[in-house]
ROLUMSE-357297 format. One record per atom (N, C-alpha, C): residue in one letter; y, z, x; residue number from 1; atom name. Coordinates in Angstrom, 2 decimals, decimal comma. Example, Ala and Ser with C-alpha at 12.3 -4.5 7.8 and 13.67 -1.06 7.14 Angstrom:
! residues 2
+------+---------+---------+---------+-----+------+
| type |       Y |       Z |       X | seq | atom |
+------+---------+---------+---------+-----+------+
|    A |   -5,69 |    7,80 |   13,19 |   1 |    N |
|    A |   -4,50 |    7,80 |   12,30 |   1 |   CA |
|    A |   -3,30 |    7,80 |   13,20 |   1 |    C |
|    S |   -2,25 |    7,08 |   12,85 |   2 |    N |
|    S |   -1,06 |    7,14 |   13,67 |   2 |   CA |
|    S |    0,03 |    7,87 |   12,90 |   2 |    C |
+------+---------+---------+---------+-----+------+
***
This chain:
! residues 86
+------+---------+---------+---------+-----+------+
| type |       Y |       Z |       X | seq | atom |
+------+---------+---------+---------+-----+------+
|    X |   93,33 |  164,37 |  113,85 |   1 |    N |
|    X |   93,35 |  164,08 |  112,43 |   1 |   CA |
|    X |   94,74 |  164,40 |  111,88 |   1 |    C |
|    X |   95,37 |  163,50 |  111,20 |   2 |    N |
|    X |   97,00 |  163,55 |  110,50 |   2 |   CA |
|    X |   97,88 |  164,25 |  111,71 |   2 |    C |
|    X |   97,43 |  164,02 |  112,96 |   3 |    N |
|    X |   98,59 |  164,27 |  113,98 |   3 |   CA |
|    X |   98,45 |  165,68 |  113,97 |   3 |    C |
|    X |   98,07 |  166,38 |  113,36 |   4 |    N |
|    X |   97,78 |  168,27 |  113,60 |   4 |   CA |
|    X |   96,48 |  168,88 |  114,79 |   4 |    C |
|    X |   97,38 |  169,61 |  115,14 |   5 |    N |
|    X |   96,42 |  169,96 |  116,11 |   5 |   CA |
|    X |   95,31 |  171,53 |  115,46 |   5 |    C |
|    X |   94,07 |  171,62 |  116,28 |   6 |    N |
|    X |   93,59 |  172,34 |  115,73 |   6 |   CA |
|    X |   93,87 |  173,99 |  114,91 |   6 |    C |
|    X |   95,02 |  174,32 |  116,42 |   7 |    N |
|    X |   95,22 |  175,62 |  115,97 |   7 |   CA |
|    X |   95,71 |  175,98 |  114,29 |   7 |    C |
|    X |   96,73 |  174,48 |  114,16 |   8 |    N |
|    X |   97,26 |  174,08 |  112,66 |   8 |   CA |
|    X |   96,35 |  174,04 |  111,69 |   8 |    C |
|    X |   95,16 |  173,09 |  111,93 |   9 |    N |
|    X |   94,45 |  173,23 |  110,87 |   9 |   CA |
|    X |   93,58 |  174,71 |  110,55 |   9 |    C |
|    X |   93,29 |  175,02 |  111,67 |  10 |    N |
|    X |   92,82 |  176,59 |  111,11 |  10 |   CA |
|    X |   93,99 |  177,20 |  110,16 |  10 |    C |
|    X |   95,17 |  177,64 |  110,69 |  11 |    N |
|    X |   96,10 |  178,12 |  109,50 |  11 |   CA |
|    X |   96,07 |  177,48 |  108,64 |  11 |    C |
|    X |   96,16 |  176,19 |  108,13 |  12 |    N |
|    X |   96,55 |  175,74 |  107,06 |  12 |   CA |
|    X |   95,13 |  175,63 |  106,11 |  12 |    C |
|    X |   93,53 |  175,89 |  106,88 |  13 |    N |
|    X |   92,55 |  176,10 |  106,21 |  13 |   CA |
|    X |   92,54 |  177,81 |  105,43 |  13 |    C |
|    X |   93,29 |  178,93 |  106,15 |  14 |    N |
|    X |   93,58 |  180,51 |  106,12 |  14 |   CA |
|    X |   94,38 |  180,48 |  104,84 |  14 |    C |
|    X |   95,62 |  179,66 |  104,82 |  15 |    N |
|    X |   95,99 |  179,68 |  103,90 |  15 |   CA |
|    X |   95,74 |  179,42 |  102,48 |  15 |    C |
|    X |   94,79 |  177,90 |  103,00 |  16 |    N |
|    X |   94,20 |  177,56 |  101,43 |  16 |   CA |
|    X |   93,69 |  178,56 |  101,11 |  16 |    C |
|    X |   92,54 |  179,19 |  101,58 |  17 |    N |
|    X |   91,90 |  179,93 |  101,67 |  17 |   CA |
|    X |   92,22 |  181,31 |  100,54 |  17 |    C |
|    X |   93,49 |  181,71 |  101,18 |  18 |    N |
|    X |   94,23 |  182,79 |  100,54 |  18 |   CA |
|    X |   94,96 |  182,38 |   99,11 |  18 |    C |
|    X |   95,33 |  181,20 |   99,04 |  19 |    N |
|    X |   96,05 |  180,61 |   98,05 |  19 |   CA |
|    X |   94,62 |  180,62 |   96,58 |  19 |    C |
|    X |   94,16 |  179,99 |   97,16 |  20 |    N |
|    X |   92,51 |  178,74 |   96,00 |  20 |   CA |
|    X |   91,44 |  179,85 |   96,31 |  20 |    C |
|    X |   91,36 |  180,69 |   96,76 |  21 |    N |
|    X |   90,46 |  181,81 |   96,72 |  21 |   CA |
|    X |   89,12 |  181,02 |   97,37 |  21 |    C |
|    X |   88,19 |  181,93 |   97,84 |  22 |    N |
|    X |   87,21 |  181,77 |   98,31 |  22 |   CA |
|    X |   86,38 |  181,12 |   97,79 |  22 |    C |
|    X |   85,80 |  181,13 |   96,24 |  23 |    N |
|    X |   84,32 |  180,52 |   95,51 |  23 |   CA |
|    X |   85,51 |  179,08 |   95,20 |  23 |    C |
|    X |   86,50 |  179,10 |   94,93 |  24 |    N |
|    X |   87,31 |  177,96 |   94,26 |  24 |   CA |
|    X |   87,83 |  176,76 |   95,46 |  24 |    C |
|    X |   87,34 |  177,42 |   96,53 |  25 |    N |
|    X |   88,01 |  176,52 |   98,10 |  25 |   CA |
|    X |   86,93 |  175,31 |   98,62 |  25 |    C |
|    X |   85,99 |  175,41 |   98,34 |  26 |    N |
|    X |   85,11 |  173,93 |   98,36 |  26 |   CA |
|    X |   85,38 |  172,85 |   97,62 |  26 |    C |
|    X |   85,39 |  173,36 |   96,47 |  27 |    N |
|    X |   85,83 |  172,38 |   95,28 |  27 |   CA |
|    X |   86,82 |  171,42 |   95,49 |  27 |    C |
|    X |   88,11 |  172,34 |   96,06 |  28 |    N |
|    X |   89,39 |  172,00 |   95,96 |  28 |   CA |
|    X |   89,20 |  170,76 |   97,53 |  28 |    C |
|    X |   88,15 |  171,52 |   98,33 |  29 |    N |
|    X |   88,02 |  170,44 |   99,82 |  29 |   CA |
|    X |   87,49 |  169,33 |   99,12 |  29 |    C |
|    X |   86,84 |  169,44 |   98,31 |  30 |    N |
|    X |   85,54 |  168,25 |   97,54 |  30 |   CA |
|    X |   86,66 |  167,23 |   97,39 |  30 |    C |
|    X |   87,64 |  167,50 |   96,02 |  31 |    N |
|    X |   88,97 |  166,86 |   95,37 |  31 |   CA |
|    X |   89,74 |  166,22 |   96,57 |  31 |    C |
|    X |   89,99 |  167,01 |   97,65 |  32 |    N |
|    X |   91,13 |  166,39 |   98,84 |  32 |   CA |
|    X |   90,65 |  165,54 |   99,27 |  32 |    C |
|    X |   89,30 |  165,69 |   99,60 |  33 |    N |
|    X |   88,05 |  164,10 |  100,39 |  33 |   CA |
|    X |   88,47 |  163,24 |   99,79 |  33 |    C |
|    X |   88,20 |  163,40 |   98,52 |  34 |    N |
|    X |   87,62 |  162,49 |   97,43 |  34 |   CA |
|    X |   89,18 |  161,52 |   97,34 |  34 |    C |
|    X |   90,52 |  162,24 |   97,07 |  35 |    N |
|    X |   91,49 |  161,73 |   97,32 |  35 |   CA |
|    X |   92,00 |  160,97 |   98,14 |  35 |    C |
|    X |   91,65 |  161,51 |   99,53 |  36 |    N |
|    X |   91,77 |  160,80 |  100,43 |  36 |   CA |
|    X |   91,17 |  159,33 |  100,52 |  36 |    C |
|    X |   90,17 |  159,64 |  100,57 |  37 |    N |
|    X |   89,18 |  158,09 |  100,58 |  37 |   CA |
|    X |   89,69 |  157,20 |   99,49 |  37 |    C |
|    X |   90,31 |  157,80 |   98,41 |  38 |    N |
|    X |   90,63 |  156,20 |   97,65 |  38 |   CA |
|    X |   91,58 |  156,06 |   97,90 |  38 |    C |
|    X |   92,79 |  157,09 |   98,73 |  39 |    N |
|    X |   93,81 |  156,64 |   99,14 |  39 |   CA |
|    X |   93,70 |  155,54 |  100,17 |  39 |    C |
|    X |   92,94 |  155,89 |  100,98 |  40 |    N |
|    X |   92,40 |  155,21 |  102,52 |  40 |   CA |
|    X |   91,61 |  153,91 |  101,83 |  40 |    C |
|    X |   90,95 |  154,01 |  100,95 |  41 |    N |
|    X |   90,97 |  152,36 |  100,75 |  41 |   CA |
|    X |   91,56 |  151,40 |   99,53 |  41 |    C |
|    X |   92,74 |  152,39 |   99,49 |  42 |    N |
|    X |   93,77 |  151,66 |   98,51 |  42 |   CA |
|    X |   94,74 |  150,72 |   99,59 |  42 |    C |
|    X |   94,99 |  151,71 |  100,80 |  43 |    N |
|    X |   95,84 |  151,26 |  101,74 |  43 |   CA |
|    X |   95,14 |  149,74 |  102,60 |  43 |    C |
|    X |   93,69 |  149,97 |  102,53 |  44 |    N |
|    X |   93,13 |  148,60 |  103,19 |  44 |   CA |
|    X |   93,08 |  147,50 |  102,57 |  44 |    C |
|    X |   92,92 |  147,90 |  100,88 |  45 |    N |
|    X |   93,53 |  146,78 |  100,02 |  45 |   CA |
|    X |   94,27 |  146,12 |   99,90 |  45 |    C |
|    X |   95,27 |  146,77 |   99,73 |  46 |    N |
|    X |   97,02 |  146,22 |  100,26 |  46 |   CA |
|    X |   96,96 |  145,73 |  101,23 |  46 |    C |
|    X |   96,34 |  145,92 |  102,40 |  47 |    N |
|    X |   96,48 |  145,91 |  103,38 |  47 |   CA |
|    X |   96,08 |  144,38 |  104,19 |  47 |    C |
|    X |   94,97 |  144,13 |  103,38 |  48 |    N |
|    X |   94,16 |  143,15 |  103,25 |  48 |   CA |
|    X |   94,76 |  142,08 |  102,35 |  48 |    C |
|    X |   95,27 |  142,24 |  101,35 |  49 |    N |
|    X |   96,10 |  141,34 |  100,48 |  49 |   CA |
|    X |   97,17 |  140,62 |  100,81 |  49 |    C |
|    X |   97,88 |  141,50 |  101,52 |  50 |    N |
|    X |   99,20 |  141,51 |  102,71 |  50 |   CA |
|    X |   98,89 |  140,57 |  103,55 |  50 |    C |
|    X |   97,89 |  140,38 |  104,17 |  51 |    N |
|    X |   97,17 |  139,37 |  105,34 |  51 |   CA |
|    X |   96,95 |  138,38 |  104,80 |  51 |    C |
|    X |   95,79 |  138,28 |  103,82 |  52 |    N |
|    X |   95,74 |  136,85 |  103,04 |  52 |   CA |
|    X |   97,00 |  135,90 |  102,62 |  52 |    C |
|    X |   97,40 |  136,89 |  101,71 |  53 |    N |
|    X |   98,72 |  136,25 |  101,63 |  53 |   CA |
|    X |   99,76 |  135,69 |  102,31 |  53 |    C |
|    X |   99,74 |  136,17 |  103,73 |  54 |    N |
|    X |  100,40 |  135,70 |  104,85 |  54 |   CA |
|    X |   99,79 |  134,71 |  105,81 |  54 |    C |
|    X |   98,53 |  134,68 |  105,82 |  55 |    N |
|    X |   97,54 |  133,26 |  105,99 |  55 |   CA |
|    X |   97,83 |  132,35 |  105,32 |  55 |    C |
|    X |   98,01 |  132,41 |  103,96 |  56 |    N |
|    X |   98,16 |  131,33 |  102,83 |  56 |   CA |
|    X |   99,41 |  130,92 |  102,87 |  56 |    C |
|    X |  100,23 |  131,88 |  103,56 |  57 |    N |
|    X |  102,06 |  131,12 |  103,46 |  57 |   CA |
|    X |  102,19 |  130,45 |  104,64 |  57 |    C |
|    X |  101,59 |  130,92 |  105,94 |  58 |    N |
|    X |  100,91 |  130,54 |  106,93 |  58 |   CA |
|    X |  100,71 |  128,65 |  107,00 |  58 |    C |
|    X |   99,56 |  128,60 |  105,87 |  59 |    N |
|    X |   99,21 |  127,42 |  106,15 |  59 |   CA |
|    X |   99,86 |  126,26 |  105,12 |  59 |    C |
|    X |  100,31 |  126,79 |  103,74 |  60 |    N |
|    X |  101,26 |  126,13 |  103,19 |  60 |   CA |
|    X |  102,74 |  125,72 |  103,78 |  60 |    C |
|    X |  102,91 |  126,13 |  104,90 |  61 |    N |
|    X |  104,00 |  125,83 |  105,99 |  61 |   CA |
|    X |  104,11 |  125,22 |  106,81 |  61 |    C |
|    X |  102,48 |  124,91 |  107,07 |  62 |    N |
|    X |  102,34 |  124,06 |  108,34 |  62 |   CA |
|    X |  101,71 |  122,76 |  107,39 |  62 |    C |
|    X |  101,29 |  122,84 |  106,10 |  63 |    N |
|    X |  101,27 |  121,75 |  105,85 |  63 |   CA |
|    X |  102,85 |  120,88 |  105,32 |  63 |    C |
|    X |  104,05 |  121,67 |  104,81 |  64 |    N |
|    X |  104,92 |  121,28 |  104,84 |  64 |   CA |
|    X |  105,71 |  120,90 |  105,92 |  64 |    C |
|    X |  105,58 |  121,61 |  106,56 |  65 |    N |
|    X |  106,08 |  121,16 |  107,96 |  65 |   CA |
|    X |  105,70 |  119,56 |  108,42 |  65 |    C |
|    X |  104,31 |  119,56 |  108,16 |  66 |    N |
|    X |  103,37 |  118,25 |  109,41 |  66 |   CA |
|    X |  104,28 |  117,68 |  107,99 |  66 |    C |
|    X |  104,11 |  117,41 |  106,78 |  67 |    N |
|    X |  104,67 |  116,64 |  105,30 |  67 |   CA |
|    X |  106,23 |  116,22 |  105,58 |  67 |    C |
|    X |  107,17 |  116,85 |  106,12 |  68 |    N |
|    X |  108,21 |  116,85 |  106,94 |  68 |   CA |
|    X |  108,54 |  115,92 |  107,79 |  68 |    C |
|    X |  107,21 |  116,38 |  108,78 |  69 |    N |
|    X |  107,95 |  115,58 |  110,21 |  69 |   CA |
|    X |  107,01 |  114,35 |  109,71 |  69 |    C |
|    X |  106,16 |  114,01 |  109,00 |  70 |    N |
|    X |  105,84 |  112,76 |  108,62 |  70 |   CA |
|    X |  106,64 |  111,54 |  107,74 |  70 |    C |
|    X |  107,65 |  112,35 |  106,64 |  71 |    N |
|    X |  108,65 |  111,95 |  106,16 |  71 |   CA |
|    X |  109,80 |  111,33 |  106,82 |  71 |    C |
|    X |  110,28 |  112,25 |  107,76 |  72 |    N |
|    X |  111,28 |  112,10 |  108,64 |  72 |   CA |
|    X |  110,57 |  111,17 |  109,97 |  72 |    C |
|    X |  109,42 |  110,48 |  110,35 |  73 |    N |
|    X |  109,39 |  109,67 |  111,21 |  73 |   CA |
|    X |  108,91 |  108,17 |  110,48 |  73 |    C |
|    X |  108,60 |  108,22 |  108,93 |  74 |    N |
|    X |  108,86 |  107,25 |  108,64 |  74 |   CA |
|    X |  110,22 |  106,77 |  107,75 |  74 |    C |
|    X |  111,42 |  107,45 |  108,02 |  75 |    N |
|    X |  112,95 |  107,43 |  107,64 |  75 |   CA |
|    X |  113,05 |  107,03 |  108,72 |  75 |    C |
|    X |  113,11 |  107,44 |  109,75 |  76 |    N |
|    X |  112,91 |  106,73 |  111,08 |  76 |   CA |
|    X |  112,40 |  105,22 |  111,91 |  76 |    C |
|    X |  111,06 |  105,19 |  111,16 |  77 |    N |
|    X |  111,10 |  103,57 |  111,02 |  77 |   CA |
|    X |  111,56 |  102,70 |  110,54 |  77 |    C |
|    X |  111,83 |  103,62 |  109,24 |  78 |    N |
|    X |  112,78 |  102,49 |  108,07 |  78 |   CA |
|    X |  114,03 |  102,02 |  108,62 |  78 |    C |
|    X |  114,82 |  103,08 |  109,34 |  79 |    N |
|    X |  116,29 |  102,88 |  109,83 |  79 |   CA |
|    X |  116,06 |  102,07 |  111,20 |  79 |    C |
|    X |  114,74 |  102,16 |  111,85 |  80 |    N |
|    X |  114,91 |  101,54 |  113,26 |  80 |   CA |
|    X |  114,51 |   99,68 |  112,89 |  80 |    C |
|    X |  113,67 |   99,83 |  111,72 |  81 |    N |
|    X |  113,40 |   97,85 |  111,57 |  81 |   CA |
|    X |  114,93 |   97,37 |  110,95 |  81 |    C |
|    X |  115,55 |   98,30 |  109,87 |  82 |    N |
|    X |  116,92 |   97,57 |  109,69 |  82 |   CA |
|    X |  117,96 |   97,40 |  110,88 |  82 |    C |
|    X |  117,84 |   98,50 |  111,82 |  83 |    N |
|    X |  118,86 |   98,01 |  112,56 |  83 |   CA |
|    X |  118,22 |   96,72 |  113,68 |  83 |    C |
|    X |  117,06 |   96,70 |  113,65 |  84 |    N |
|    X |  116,39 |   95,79 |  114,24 |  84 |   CA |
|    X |  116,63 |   94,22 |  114,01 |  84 |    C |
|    X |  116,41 |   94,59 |  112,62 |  85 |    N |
|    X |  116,86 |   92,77 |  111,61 |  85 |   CA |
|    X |  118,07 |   92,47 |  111,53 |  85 |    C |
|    X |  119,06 |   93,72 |  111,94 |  86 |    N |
|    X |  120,77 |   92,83 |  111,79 |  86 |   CA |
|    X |  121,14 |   92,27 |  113,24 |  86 |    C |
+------+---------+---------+---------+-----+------+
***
């Protein structure tokens, strides 16, 4: 969990501990959860938005693209019947 290993989180639970006092140290775990989790699905939001949005540029690209090479192969016909007719 956050790359800490256990022995870490025991100290850094000792400390809260000593810091937020004993009756006041649940609470304060309650608040950190609670933080966490809307952090953690603030980040999947974005996260998720980020994707869509890159699907959607995705496929607005490939329809410009195919819009493209459809343009450019009938510029292509156009130039191949004129040089055809002279």
């Amino acid at each position: 969990m956050f790359g800490i290993s256990s022995t870490e989180f025991v100290v850094i639970l000792f400390v809260a501990l000593l810091v937020v006092g004993p009756q006041q140290l649940p609470q304060v775990l309650r608040v950190c959860g609670r933080v966490y989790r809307k952090l953690n699905r603030f980040a999947r939001n974005v996260s998720q938005v980020i994707d869509d949005t890159m699907y959607d540029a995705d496929r607005i690209a490939a329809k410009a693209e195919a819009k493209l090479n459809e343009t450019l192969a009938e510029k292509r016909e156009e130039k191949d019947e004129k040089t055809d007719g002279k």
